[in-house]
C-alpha atoms as a printed R data frame, in Angstrom:
   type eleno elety resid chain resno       x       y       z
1  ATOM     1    CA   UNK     A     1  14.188 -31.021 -36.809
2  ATOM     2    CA   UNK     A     2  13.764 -33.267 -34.034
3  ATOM     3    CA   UNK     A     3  10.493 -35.873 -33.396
4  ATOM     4    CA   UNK     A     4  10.939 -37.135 -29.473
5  ATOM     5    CA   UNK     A     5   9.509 -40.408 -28.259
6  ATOM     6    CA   UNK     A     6   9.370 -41.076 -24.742
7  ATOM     7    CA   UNK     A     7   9.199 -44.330 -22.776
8  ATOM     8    CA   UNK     A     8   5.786 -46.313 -22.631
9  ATOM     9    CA   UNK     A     9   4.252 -45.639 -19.144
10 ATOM    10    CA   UNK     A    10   0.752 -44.842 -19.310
11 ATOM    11    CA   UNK     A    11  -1.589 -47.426 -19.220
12 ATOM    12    CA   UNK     A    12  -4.569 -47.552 -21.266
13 ATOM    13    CA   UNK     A    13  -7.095 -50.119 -22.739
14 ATOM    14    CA   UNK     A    14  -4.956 -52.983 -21.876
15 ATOM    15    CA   UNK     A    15  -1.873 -51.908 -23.984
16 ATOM    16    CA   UNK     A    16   1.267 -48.751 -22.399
17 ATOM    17    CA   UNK     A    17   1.719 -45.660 -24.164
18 ATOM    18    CA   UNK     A    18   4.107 -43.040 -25.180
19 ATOM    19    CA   UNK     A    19   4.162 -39.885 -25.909
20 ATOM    20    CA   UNK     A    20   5.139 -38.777 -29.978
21 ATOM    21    CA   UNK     A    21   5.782 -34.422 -30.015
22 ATOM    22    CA   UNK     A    22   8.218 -31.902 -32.153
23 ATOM    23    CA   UNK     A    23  10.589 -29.807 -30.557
24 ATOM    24    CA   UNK     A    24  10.237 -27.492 -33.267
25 ATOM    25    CA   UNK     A    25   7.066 -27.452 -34.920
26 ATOM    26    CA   UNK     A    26   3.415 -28.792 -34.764
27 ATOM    27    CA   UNK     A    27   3.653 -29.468 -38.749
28 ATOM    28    CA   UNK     A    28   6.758 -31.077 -38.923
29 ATOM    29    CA   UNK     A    29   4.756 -33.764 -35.990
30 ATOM    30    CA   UNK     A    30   1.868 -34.239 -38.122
31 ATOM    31    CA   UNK     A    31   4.306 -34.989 -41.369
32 ATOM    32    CA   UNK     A    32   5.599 -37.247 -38.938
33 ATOM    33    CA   UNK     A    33   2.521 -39.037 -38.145
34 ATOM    34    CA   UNK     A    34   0.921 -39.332 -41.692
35 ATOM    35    CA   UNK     A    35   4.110 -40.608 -42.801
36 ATOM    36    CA   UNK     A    36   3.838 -43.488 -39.724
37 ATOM    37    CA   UNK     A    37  -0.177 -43.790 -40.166
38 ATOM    38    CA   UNK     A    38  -0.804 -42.393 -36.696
39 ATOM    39    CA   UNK     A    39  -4.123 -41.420 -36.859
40 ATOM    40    CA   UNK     A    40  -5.433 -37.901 -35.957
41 ATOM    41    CA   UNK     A    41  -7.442 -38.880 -33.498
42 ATOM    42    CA   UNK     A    42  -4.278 -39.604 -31.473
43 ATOM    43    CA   UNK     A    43  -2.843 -36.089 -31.645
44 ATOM    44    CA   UNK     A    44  -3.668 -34.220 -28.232
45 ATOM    45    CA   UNK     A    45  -3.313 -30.885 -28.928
46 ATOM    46    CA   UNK     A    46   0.741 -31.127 -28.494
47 ATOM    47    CA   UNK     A    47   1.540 -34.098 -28.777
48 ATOM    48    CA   UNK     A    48   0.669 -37.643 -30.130
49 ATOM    49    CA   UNK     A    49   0.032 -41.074 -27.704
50 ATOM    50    CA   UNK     A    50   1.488 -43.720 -29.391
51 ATOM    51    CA   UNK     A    51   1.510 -47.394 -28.240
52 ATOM    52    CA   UNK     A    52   4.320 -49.329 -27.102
53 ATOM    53    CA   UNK     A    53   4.480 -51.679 -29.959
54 ATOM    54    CA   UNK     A    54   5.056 -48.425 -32.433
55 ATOM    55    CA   UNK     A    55   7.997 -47.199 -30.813
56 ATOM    56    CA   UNK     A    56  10.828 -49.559 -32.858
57 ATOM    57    CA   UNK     A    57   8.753 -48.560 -36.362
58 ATOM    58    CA   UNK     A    58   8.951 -44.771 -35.296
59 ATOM    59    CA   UNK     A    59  12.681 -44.836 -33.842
60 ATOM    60    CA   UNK     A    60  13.725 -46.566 -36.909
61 ATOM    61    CA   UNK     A    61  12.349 -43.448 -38.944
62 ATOM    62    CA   UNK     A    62  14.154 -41.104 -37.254
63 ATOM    63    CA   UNK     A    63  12.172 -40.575 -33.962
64 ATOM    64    CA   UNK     A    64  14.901 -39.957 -31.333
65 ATOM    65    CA   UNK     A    65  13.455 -42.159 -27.637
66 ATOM    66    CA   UNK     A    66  14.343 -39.905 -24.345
67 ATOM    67    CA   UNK     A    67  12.946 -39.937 -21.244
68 ATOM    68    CA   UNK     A    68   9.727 -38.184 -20.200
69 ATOM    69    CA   UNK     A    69  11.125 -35.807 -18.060
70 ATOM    70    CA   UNK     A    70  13.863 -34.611 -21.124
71 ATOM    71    CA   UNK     A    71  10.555 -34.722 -23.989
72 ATOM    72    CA   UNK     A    72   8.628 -32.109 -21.531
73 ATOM    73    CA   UNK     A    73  11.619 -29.942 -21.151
74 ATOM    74    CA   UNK     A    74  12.494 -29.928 -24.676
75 ATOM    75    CA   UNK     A    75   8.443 -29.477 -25.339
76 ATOM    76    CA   UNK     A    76   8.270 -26.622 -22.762
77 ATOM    77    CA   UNK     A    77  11.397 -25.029 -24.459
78 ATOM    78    CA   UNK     A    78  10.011 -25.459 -28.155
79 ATOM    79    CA   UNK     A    79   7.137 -23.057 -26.975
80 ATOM    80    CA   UNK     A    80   4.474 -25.860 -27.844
81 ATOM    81    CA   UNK     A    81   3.225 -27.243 -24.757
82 ATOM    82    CA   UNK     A    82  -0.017 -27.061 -23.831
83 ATOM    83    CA   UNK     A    83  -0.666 -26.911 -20.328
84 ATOM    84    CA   UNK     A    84  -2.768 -28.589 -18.326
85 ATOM    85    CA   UNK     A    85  -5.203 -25.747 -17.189
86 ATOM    86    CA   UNK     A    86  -5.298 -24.605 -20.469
87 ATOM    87    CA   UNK     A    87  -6.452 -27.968 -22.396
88 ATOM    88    CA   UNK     A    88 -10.043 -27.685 -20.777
């Protein structure tokens, strides 16, 4: 069981977000998220943007903080990404 937060990059009403995913299943990420009060209007469809000021509250309960190039390998390899093309 691994939860993977990358670093805060992507800029977005005024604040930089992060991206919050499993690399090993979609329920053990929403467990996650109730547990942190993300709410589900931040999951997108693999994964969950989280703002930067969450990061320290979600490393501190277990979430493990790699780059973004090492969260979409290890979400490509899990078998849960959702491509691009395919999230129209």
């Amino acid at each position: 069981m691994t939860v993977l937060v990358d670093d805060p990059v992507w800029p977005a009403h005024g604040r930089l977000w992060a991206h919050l995913v499993s690399d090993e299943s979609l329920d053990e990420l929403h467990a996650f998220a109730r547990r942190n009060d993300l709410p589900a209007r931040a999951f997108d469809r693999d994964h969950y943007d989280v703002p930067e000021e969450s990061i320290e509250r979600l490393v501190a309960d277990g979430a493990r903080r790699v780059g973004g190039k090492e969260l979409t390998r290890r979400l490509i390899a899990s078998g849960l990404r959702v491509r691009g093309r395919d999230r129209r």
